[in-house]
C-alpha positions in Angstrom: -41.4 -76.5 -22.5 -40.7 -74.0 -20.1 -36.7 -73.3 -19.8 -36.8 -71.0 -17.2 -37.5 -74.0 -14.5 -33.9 -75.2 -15.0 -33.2 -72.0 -12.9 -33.3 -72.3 -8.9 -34.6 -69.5 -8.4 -38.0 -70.0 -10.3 -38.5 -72.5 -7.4 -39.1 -69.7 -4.9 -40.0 -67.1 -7.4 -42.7 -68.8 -9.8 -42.9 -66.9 -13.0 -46.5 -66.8 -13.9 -45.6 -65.6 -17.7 -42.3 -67.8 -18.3 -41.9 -65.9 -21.9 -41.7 -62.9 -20.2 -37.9 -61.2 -18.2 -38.1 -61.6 -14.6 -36.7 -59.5 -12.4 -36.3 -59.8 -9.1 -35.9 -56.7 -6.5 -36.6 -54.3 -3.9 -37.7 -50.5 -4.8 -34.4 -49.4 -3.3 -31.6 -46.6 -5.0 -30.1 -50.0 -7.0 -33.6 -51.5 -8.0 -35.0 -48.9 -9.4 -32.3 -48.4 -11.5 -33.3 -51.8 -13.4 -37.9 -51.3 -13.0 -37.1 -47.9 -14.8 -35.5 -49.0 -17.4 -37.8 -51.7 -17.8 -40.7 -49.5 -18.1 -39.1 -46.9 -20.2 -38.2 -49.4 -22.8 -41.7 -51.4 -22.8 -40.4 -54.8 -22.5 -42.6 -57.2 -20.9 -41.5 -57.6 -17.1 -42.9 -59.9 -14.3 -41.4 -58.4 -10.8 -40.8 -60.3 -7.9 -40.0 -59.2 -4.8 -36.4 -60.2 -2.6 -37.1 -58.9 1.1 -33.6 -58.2 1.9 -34.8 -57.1 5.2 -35.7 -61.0 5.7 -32.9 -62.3 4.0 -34.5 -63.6 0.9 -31.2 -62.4 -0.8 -29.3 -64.7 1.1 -31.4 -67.8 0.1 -29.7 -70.7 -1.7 -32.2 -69.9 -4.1 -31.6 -66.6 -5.2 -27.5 -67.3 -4.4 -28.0 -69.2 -7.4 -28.9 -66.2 -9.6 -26.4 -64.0 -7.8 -23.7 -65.3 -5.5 -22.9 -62.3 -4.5 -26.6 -61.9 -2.8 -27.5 -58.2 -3.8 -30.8 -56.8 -5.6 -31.2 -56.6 -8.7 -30.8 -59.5 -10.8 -32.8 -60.8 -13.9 -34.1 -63.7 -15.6 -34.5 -63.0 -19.6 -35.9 -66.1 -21.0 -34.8 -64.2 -24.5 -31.0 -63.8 -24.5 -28.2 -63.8 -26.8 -28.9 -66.5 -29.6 -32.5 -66.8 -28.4 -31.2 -68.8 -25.0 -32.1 -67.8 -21.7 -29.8 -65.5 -19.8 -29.0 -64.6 -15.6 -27.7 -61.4 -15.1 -26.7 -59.4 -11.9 -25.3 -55.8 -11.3 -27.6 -53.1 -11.8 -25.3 -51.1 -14.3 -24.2 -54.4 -16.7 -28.1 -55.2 -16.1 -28.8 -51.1 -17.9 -26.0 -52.4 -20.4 -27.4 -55.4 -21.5 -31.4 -54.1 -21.7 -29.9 -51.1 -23.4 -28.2 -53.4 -26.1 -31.2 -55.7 -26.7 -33.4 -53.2 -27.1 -31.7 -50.3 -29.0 -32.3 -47.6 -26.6 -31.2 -45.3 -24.1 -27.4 -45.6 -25.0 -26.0 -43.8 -27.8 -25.4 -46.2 -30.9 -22.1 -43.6 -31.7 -18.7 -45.4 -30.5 -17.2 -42.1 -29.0 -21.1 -41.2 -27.1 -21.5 -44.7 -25.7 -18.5 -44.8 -24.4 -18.7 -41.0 -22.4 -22.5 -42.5 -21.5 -20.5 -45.5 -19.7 -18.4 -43.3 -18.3 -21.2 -41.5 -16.5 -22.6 -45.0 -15.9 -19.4 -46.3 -14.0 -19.3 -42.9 -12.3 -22.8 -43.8 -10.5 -22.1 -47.4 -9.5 -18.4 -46.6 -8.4 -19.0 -42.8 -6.6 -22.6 -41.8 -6.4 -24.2 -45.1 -5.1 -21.3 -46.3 -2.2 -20.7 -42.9 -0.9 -24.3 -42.1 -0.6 -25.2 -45.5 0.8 -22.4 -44.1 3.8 -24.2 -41.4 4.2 -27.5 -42.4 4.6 -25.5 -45.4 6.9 -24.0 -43.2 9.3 -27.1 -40.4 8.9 -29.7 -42.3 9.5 -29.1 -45.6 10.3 -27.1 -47.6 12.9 -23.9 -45.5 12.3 -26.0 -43.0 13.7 -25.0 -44.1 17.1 -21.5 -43.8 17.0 -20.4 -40.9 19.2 -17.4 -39.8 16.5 -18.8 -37.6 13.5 -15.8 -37.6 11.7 -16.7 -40.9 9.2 -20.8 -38.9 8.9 -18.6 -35.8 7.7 -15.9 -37.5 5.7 -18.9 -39.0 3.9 -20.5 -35.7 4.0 -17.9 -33.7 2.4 -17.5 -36.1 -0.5 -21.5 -36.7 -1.3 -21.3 -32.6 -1.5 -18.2 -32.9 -4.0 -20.0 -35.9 -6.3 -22.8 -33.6 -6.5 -21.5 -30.6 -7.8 -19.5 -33.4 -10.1 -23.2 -33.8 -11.6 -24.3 -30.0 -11.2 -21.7 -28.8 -13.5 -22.3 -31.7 -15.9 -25.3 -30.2 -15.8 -24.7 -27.0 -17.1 -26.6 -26.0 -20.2 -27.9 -29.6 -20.7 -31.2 -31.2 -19.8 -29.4 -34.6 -19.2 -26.1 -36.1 -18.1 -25.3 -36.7 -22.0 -26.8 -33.4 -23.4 -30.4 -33.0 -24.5 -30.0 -37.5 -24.7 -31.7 -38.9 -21.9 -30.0 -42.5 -21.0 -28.7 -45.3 -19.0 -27.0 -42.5 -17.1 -29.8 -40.4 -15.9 -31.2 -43.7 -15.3 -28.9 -45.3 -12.6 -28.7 -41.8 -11.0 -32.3 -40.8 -10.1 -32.9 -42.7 -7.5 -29.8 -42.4 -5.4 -29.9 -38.8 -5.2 -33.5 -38.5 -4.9 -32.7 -41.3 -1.6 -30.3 -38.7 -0.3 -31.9 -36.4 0.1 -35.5 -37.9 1.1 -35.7 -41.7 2.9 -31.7 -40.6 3.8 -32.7 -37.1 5.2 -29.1 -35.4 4.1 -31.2 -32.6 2.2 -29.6 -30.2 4.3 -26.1 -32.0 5.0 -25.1 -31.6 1.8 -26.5 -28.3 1.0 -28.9 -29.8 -2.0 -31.0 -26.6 -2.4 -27.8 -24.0 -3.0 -27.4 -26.6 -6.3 -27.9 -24.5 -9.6 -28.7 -27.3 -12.3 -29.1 -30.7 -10.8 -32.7 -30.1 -8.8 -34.1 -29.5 -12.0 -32.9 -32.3 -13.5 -34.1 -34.1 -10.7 -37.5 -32.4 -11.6 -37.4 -33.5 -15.0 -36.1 -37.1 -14.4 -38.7 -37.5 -11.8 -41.7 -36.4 -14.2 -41.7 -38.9 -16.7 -44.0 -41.1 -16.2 -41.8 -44.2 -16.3 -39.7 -43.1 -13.4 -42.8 -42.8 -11.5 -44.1 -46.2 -11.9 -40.3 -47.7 -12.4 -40.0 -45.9 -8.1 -42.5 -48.2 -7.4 -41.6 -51.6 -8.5 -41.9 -54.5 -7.3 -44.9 -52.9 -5.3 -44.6 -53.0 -1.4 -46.5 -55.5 0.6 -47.5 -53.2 3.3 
């Protein structure tokens, strides 16, 4: 019997493979946090698409998975005690892949714990300030006559980033020469800043010493590249 159709959402979302996790998400700064991960740690994934842009997030539907209505959320069929789990928020979704599979999160008590850190520094600093800034850069707030909330958020998207520059110093990744959940959760927002959110030059990327080549790094394994792109666009 398949247990997953007890679940709303599999209603609007059929899963083809019901053994498999689903995941459900747009390739944006958030959900790509969650397709990396998958495809760095193997698991078998089946990706659906939420157009946000059409409200599918909203949908009674997908309200059931998350109430809160944000991309990502997931579907394991294989959760704690063998039952199937929901889960939503990208960084307890990292957590909780990084737990069942053993990887990309120091097993040390005194390592996890900086790696959560670093984590927690993403979702609570890194992703809602950039988010402002590509708001008020590029997007309606764009409009508004008054640059002083575009700088405000300016100033600080400047200050997180050399945050992660001198993290950065002497070390290939955010927790040494261990790449994890951390580097994870951050790829994607910065590489948004300073492409789809054109803020390259707002916040002075290029005078950066260490964290472009991290960037570099992070954005040449293969995983990330195919993680950027799920679930596939359907332009």
């Amino acid at each position: 019997m398949n247990r997953l159709t007890n679940f709303p959402i599999t209603r609007r979302w059929p899963a083809r493979h019901p053994d498999w996790l689903q995941f459900y998400s747009l390739a944006t700064p958030n959900g790509v946090k969650v397709s990396i991960m998958l495809e760095e740690t193997g698991l078998a994934y089946e990706a659906h698409r939420v157009d946000i842009m059409t409200d599918e997030n909203a949908t009674p539907e997908f309200l059931s998975l998350n109430p809160n209505g944000k991309i990502p959320a997931i579907l394991d069929p294989d959760g704690p005690e063998g039952e199937p789990i929901a889960m939503f928020e990208s960084g307890a979704i990292l957590l909780y892949l990084a737990d069942k599979t053993g990887r990309l999160v120091p097993a040390n008590g005194s390592l996890r714990l900086e790696t959560i850190q670093w984590l927690f520094f993403q979702m609570a600093a890194i992703g809602p300030i950039f988010g402002q800034v590509g708001y008020f850069n590029k997007f309606a707030g764009k409009a508004i006559e008054d640059k002083r909330p575009l700088q405000r958020y300016v100033a600080e998207a400047r200050r997180l980033l050399v945050v992660l520059d001198h993290r950065l110093e002497g070390s290939k990744w955010i927790m040494g020469d261990q790449y994890t959940i951390a580097d994870i959760a951050t790829i994607g927002w910065v590489q948004n800043l300073i492409t789809f959110y054109e803020a390259r030059e707002l916040v002075d990327y290029d005078s950066l010493t260490h964290l472009p080549a991290w960037l570099d790094r992070a954005l040449a394994r293969p995983a990330v590249q195919r993680g950027l792109n799920v679930p596939a666009s359907t332009a």
